[in-house]
C-alpha positions in Angstrom: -33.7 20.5 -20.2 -35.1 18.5 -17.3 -38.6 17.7 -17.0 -39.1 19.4 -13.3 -37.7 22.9 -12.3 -37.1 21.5 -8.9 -34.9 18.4 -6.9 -36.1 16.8 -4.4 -33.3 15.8 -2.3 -32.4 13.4 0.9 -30.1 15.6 3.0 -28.0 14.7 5.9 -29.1 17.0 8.7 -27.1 15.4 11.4 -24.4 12.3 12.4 -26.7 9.2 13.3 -26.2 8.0 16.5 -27.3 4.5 15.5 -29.5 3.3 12.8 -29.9 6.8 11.0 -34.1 7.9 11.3 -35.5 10.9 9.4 -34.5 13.2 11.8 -31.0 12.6 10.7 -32.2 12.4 6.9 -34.5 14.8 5.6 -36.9 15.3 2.7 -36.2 19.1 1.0 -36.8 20.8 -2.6 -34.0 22.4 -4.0 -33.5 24.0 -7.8 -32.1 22.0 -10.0 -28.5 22.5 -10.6 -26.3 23.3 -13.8 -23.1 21.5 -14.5 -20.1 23.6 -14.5 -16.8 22.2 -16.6 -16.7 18.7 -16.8 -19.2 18.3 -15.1 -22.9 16.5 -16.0 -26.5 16.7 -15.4 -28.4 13.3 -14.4 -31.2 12.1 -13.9 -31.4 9.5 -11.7 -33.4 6.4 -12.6 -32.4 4.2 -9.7 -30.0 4.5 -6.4 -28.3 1.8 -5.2 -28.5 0.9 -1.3 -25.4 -0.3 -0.1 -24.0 -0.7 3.5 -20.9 1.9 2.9 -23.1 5.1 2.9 -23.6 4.4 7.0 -20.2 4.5 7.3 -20.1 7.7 5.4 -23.1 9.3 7.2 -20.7 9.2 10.4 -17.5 11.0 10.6 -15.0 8.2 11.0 -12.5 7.9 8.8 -12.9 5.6 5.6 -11.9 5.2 2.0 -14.5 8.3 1.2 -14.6 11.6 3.2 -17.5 11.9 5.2 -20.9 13.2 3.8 -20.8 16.6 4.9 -23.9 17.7 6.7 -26.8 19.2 4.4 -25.5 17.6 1.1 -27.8 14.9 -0.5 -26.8 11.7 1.1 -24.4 10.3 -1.2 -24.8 7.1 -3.8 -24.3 5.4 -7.1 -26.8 6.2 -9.0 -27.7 5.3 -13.1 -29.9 8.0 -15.1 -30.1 9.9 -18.1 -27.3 12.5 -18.6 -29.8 15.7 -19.4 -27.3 18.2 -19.8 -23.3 17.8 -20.3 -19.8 20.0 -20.2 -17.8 17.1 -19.9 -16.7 15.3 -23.8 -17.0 12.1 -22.7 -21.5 12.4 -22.3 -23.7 13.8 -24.4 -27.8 14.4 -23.7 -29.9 11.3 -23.7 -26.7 8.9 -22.6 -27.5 6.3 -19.8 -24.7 6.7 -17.1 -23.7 5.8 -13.7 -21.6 6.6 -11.0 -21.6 8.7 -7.6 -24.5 10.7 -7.2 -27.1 11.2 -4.6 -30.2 10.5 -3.1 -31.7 13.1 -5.1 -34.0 13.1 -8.6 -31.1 15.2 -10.2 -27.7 14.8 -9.6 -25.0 17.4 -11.0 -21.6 15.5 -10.6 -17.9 15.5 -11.8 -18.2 13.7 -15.5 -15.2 11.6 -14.5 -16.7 10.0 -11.5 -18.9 8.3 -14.3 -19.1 6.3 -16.8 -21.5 5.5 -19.6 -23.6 3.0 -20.1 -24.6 1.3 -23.2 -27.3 -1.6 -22.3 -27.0 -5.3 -24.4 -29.9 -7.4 -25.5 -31.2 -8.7 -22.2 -29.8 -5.9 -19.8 -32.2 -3.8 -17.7 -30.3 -0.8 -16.6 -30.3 -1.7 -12.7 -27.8 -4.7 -13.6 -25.6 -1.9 -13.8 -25.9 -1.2 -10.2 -26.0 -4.6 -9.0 -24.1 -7.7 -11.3 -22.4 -5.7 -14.0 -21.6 -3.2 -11.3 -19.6 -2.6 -8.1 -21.8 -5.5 -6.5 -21.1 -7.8 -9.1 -17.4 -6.9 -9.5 -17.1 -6.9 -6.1 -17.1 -10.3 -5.4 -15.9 -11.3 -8.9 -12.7 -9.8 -8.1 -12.3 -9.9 -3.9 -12.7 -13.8 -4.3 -10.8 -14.6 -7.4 -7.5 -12.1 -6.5 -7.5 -11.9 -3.1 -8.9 -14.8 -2.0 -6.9 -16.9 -4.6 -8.9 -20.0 -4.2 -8.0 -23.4 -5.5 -10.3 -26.0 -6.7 -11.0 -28.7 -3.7 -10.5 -25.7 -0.9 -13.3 -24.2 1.3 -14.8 -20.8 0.6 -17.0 -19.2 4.0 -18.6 -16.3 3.2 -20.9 -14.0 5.6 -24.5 -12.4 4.9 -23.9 -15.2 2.0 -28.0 -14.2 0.8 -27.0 -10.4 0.5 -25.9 -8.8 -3.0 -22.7 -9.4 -2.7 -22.3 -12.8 -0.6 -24.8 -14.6 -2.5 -22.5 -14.3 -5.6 -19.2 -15.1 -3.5 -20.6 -18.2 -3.0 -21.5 -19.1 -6.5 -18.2 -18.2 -8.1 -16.3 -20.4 -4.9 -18.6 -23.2 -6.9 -17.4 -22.5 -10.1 -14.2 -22.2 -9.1 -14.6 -25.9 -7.9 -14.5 -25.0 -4.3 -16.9 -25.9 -1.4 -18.9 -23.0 -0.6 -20.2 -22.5 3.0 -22.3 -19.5 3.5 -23.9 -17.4 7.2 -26.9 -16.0 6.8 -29.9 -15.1 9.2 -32.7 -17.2 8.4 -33.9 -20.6 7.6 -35.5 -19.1 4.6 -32.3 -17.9 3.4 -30.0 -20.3 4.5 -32.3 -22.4 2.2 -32.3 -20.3 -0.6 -28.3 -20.2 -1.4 -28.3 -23.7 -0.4 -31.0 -25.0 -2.8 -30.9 -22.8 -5.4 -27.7 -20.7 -5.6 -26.2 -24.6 -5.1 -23.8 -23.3 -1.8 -22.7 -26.7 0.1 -23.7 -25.7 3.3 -25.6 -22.9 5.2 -25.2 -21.7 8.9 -28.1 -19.6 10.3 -25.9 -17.2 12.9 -29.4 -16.1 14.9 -30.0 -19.7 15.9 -26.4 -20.9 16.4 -25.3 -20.9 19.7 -22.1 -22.0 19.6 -20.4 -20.1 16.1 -17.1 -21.6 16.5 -18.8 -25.0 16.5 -20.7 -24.5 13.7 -18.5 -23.2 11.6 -15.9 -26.5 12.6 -19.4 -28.6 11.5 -19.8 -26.8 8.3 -16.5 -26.8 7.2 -15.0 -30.0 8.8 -11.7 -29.9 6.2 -11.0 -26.4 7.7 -11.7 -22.7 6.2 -9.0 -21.9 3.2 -11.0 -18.9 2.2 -13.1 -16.5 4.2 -14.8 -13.4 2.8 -15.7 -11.3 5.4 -18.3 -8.7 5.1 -20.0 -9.2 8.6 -16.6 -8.6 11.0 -17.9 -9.1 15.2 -18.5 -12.4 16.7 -18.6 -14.1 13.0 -15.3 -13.0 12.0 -14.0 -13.9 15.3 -15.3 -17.3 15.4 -13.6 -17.9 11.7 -10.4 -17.0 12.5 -10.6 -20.3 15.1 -11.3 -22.6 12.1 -8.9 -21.0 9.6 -6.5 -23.6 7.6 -2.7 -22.7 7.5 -2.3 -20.4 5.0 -5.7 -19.1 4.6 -6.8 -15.9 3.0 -9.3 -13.5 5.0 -10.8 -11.2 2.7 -12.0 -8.3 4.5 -14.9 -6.3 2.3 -16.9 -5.1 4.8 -18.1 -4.7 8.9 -22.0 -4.6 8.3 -21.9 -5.8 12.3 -20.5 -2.7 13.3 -21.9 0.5 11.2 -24.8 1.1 13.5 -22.4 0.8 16.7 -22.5 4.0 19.2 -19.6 2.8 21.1 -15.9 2.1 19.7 -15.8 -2.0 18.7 -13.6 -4.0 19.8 -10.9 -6.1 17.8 -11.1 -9.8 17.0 -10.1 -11.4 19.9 -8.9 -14.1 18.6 -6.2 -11.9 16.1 -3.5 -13.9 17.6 -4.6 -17.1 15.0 -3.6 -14.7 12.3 -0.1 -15.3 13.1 -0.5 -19.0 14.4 -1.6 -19.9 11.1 0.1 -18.1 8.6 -3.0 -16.5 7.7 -3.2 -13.2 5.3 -5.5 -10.7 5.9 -6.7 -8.4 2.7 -8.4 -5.4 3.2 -10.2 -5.1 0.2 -12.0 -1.7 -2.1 -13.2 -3.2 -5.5 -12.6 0.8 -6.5 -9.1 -0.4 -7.0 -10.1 -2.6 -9.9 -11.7 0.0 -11.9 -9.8 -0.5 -14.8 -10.6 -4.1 -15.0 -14.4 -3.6 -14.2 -15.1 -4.4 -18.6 -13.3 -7.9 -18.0 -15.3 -8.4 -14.8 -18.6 -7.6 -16.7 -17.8 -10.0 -19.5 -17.2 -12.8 -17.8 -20.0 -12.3 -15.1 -22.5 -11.8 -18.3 -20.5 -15.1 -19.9 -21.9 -16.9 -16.5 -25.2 -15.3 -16.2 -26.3 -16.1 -20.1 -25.0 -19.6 -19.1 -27.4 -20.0 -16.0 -24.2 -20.8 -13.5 -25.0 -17.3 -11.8 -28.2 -16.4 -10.4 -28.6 -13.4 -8.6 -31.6 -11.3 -7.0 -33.1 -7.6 -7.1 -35.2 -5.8 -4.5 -36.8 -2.6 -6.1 -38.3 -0.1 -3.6 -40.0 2.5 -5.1 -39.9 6.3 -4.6 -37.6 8.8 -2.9 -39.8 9.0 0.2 -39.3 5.3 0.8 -35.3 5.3 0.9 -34.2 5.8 4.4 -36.9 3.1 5.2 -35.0 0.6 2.2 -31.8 1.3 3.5 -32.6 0.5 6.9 -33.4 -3.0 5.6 -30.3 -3.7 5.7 -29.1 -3.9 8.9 -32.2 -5.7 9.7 -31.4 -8.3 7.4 -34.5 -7.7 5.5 -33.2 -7.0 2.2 -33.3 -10.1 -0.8 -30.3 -9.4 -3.0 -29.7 -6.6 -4.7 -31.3 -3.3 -2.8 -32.1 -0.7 -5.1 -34.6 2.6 -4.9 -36.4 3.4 -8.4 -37.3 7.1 -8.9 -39.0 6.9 -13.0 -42.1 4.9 -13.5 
């Protein structure tokens, strides 16, 4: 039974109209819910902070249907599985999947999946390199971005989560790895220690298109988009014939009150024979236990370094989340709710 008789919950009270504040996301107590068939009680170690759940705050349509207004904000979480009507969990199971920014989460039993932890793992991993953020970029670069040794892999918000691995596995891979970020600090940190080729720091560039041209001189074979705006449009100028545009995310645009425009430069799509990809890793679920394997083969090996940023408390994850879209996060962004 769970420890608490009530759930403290982050509700969405209304649509943000902008970066979301806690007007739009509110603190409340609820009772603890009971799962109904197939379904599972969790509860919820860590949440994981991810640029989608802006888009899913508002009511544009996406991959996910919007959060409706006075659920728990929603988000993949990993906890213990306290109570169970599904077969697949039993009490006292680690397991992760889409929850909630709540202590307890009652959810579908298929939207998760269990969790057994190796010698070495933490359970967060599970939410950041053996998870969706890992697999993300394990399987966006490697098939749909198809990249060949000797090519050149660009990558924006290369420090975040899922950038800063992009550009590691584009070294691997044997390609040259060029990464956009937002500080010196971090444009030296992928450079000197995640071993990226080249950084560009996008708040002091004045001239992107140049920059980009300087960074890359043998053209871009290879971008991975999760920025869109200016940056993408700027690429798309300095693609190579042939070139693959992975398109994972719009981080540039989640905040925006107004409708945002297209690339303006779209027309180099065509002149170049570039593909476009846009790009869910939720369509490589089934694969996610290859993924894992090899990303743990890389990490035990040292050729994969990757960062966490733990925030602690409930109360403190509107203020996390907001990191980053101020480009304040390092790595991984996560929100701990167990001591």
């Amino acid at each position: 039974m769970p420890e608490s008789k009530s759930n403290r919950q982050l509700v969405l009270q209304r649509r943000p109209q902008g970066v979301a504040t806690h007007d739009d996301v509110q603190l409340r107590e609820a009772p603890i819910g009971r799962p109904g068939e197939n379904q599972i009680l969790v509860r919820n170690h860590y949440l994981s902070i991810d640029p989608a759940i802006r888009d899913w705050m508002s009511e544009r349509p996406s991959y996910l249907p919007s959060i409706v207004l006075g659920d728990p904000v929603r988000s993949t979480v990993i906890g213990e599985v306290i109570e169970s009507r599904h077969p697949k969990f039993k009490p006292g199971q680690l397991a992760v999947g889409i929850g909630g920014w709540e202590d307890y989460s009652v959810a579908d039993g298929d939207a998760f999946g269990p969790v057994e932890l190796q010698e070495g793992d933490e359970e967060q991993h599970y939410l950041s390199i053996y998870g969706a953020v890992g697999m993300t970029p394990y399987f966006g670069l490697i098939d749909a971005g198809k990249p060949q040794p000797g090519q050149t892999v660009l990558v924006s918000a290369a420090a975040g989560a899922v950038g800063s691995l992009v550009g590691q596995i584009a070294r691997i891979k044997g390609c040259r790895a060029v990464g956009i970020a937002g500080s010196e600090e971090k444009c030296r940190w992928i450079v000197e220690e995640l071993g990226f080729d080249a950084a560009i720091n996008y708040r002091t560039t004045k001239d992107m298109v140049a920059a980009i041209g300087e960074a890359c001189p043998q053209g871009v074979d290879v971008y991975f988009d999760n920025v869109g705006g200016e940056i993408l449009d700027a690429t798309l100028l300095n693609l190579n014939k042939d070139a693959r545009v992975v398109f994972c995310g719009a981080i540039s645009s989640y905040n925006s009150t107004q409708p945002v425009p297209g690339p303006f430069n779209f027309w180099q799509i065509l002149a170049r024979s570039a593909t476009v990809e846009g790009y869910l890793v939720s369509d490589y679920l089934d694969r996610f236990p290859e993924g894992i394997a090899q990303m743990r083969q890389w990490v035990g090996e040292g050729r994969i370094r990757f960062r966490e940023q733990v925030v602690d408390g409930l109360e403190n994850t509107l203020d996390a989340f907001n990191l980053l879209f101020e480009g304040r996060n390092e790595g991984k962004l996560l929100v701990r709710l167990t001591g």
